[in-house]
KOLDOMI-790922 format. One line per 4 residues: their letters; for each residue y, x, z of C-alpha. Coordinates in Angstrom, 1 decimal. Layout:
BEGIN
A) Y/X/Z ~ ...
end
This chain:
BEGIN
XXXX) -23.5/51.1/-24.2 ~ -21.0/48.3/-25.1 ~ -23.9/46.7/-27.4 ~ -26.3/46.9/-24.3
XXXX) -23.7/44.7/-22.3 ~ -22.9/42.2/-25.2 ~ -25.7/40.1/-24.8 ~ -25.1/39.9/-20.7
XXXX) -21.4/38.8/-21.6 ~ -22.5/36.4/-23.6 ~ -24.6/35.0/-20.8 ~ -22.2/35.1/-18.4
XXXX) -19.6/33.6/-20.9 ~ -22.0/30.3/-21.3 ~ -23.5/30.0/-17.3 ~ -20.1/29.6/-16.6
XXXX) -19.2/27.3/-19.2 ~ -22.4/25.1/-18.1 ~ -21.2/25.4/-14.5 ~ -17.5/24.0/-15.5
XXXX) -19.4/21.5/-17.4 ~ -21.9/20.4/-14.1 ~ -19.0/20.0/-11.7 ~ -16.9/18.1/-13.8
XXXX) -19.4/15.6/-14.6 ~ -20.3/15.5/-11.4 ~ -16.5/15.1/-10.1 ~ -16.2/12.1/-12.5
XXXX) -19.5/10.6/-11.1 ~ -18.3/11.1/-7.8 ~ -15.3/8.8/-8.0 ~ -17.3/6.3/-10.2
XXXX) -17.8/3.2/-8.3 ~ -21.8/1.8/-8.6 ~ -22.0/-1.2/-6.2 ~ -19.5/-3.7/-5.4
XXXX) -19.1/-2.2/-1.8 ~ -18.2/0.8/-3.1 ~ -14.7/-0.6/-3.5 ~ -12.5/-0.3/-0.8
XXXX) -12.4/-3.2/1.6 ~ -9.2/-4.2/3.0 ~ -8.4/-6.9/5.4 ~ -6.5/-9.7/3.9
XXXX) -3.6/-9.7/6.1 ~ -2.8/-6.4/4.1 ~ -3.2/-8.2/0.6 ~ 0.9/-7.2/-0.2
XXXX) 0.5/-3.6/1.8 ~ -1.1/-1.5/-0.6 ~ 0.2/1.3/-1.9 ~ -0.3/1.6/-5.4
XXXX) 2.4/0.0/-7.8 ~ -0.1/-3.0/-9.2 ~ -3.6/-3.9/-7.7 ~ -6.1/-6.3/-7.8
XXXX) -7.4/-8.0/-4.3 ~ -10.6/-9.2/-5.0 ~ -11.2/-12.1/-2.3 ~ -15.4/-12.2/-2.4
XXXX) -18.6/-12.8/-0.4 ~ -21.7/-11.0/-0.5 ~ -23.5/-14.6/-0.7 ~ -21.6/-16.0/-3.1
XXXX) -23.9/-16.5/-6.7 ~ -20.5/-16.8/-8.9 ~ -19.1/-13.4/-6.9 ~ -22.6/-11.8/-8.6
XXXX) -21.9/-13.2/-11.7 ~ -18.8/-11.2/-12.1 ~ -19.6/-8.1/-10.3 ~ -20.3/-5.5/-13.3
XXXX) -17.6/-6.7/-14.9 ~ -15.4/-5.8/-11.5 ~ -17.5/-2.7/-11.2 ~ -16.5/-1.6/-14.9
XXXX) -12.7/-2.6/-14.5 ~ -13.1/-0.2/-11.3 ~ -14.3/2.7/-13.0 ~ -12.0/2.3/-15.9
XXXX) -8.9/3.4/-13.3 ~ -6.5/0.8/-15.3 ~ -5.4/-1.2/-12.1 ~ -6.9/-0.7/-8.4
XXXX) -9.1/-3.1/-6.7 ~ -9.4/-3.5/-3.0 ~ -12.2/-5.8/-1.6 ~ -11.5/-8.6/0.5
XXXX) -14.8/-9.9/2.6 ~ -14.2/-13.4/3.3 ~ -17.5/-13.3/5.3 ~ -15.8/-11.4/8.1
XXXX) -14.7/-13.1/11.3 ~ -10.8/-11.0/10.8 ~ -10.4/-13.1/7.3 ~ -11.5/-16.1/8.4
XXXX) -7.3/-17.9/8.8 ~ -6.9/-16.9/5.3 ~ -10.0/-19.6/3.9 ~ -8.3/-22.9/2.9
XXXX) -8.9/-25.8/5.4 ~ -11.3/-28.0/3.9 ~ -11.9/-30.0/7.1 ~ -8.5/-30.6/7.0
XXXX) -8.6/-31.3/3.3 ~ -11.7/-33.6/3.8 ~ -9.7/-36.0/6.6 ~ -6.7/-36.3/4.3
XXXX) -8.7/-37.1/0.8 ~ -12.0/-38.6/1.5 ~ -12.4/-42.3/1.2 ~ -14.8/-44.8/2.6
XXXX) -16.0/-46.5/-0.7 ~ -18.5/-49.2/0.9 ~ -21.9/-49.1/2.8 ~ -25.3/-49.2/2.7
XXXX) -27.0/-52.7/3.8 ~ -30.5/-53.2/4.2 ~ -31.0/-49.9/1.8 ~ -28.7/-51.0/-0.9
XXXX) -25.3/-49.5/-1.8 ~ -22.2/-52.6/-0.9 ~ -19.3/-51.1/-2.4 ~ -15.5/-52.6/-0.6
XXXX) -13.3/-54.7/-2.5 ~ -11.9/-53.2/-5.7 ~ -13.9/-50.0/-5.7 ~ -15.6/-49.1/-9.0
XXXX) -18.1/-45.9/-8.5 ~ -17.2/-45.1/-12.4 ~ -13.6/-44.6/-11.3 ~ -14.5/-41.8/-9.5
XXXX) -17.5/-40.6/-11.7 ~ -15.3/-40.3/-14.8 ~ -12.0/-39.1/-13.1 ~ -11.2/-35.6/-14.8
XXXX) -8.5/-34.5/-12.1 ~ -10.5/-34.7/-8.7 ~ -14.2/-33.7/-8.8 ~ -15.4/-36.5/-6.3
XXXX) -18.8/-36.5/-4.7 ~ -20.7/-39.4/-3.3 ~ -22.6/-39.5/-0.1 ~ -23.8/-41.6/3.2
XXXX) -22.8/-40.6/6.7 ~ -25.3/-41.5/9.6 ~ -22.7/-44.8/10.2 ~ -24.0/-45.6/6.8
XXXX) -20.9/-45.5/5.1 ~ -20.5/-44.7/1.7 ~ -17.5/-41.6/1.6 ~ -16.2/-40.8/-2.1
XXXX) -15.6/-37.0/-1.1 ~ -12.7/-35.1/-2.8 ~ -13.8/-31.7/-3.7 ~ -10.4/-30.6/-5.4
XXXX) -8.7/-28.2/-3.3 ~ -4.7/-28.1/-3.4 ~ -4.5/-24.7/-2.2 ~ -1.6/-22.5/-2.4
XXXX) -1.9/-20.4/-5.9 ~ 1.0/-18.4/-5.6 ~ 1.5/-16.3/-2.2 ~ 4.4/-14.9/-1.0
XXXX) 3.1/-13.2/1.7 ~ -0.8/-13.2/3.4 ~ 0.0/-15.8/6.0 ~ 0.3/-18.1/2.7
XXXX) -3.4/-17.3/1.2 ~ -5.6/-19.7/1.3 ~ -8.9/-19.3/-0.5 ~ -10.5/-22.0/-1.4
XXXX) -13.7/-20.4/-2.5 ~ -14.6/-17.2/-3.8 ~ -14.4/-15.2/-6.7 ~ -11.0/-15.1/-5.7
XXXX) -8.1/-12.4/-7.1 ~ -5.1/-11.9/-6.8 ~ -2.8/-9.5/-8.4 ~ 0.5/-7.9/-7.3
XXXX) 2.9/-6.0/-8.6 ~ 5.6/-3.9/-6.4 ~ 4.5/-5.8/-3.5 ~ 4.7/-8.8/-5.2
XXXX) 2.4/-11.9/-6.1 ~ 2.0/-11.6/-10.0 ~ -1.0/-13.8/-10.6 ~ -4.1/-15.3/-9.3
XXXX) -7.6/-16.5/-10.7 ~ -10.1/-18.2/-9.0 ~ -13.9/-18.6/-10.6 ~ -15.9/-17.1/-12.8
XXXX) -14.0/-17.7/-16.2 ~ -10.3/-17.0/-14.2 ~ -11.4/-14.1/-12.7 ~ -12.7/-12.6/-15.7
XXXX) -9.9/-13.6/-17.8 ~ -7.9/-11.4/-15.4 ~ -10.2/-8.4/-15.8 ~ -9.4/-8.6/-19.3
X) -12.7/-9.8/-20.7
end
């Protein structure tokens, strides 16, 4: 009798360890993140109020072509369990104060360069378009209002890289991170190259 039931042991031995097997995988695939909304969104008023020791916030847009150049490379650094990452939507009406004020920016920084007369470009008194073409501190763009002014814009934001607290943040575009450590700023990376630089790739 103990030969008959061998062979049924055995079975039962193995359908279990295939059922073990089955969950487990699927418990790891469970917690696997597969889309960039998969990651859990936070508001950014709580950028310092997570839990964990050291996180990632991950300031983004679901518009944004540099946010999808980066995104398996966050999705990866996700599923690798390292470090955290909470999503912040900077689309969303609630996130909106922490955006960096370019209109303000704009007012400050811009410059009237000359006009246009009679279809031609008159640039004012000791302006020289090359100056601003060639400068390798402030990206400077060139257009005509409806006044027909010529406005050198400056497209160089000055915003705040090193937040205290969230009232601080001001994103001046997206990808945007910023990491903290113990409630506390530890670094931040905006664009493509920073961003990935501080995923480690």
């Amino acid at each position: 009798m103990k030969k008959k039931n061998r062979p049924m042991i055995i079975f039962i031995v193995i359908a279990v360890i295939l059922i073990v097997c089955f969950a487990a995988i699927w418990l790891l695939n469970s917690n696997r993140i597969n889309a960039i909304e998969d990651l859990t969104k936070i508001e950014a008023s709580s950028t310092f109020n997570q839990q964990d020791e050291e996180y990632i916030v991950y300031f983004w847009q679901a518009t944004c072509t540099y946010c999808k150049e980066i995104e398996e490379d966050v999705i990866e650094f996700s599923n690798s369990g390292d470090v955290p990452i909470y999503i912040v939507d900077m689309q969303e009406e609630k996130n909106e104060a922490s955006w960096y004020d370019w209109e303000a920016h704009h007012k400050e920084h811009d410059k009237i360069i000359g006009k246009i007369v009679d279809g031609k470009e008159v640039w004012n008194d000791g302006i020289n378009i090359e100056d601003f073409q060639n400068d390798k501190n402030i990206a400077w763009g060139v257009v005509a209002n409806e006044d027909n002014q010529i406005i050198a814009t400056h497209n160089t934001a000055y915003g705040n890289e090193a937040p205290e607290t969230a009232k601080e943040i001001e994103i001046t575009g997206t990808p945007t991170m910023i990491k903290i450590k113990n409630g506390i700023f530890e670094d931040y990376a905006v664009g493509v190259e920073e961003t990935l630089d501080m995923l480690g790739k």
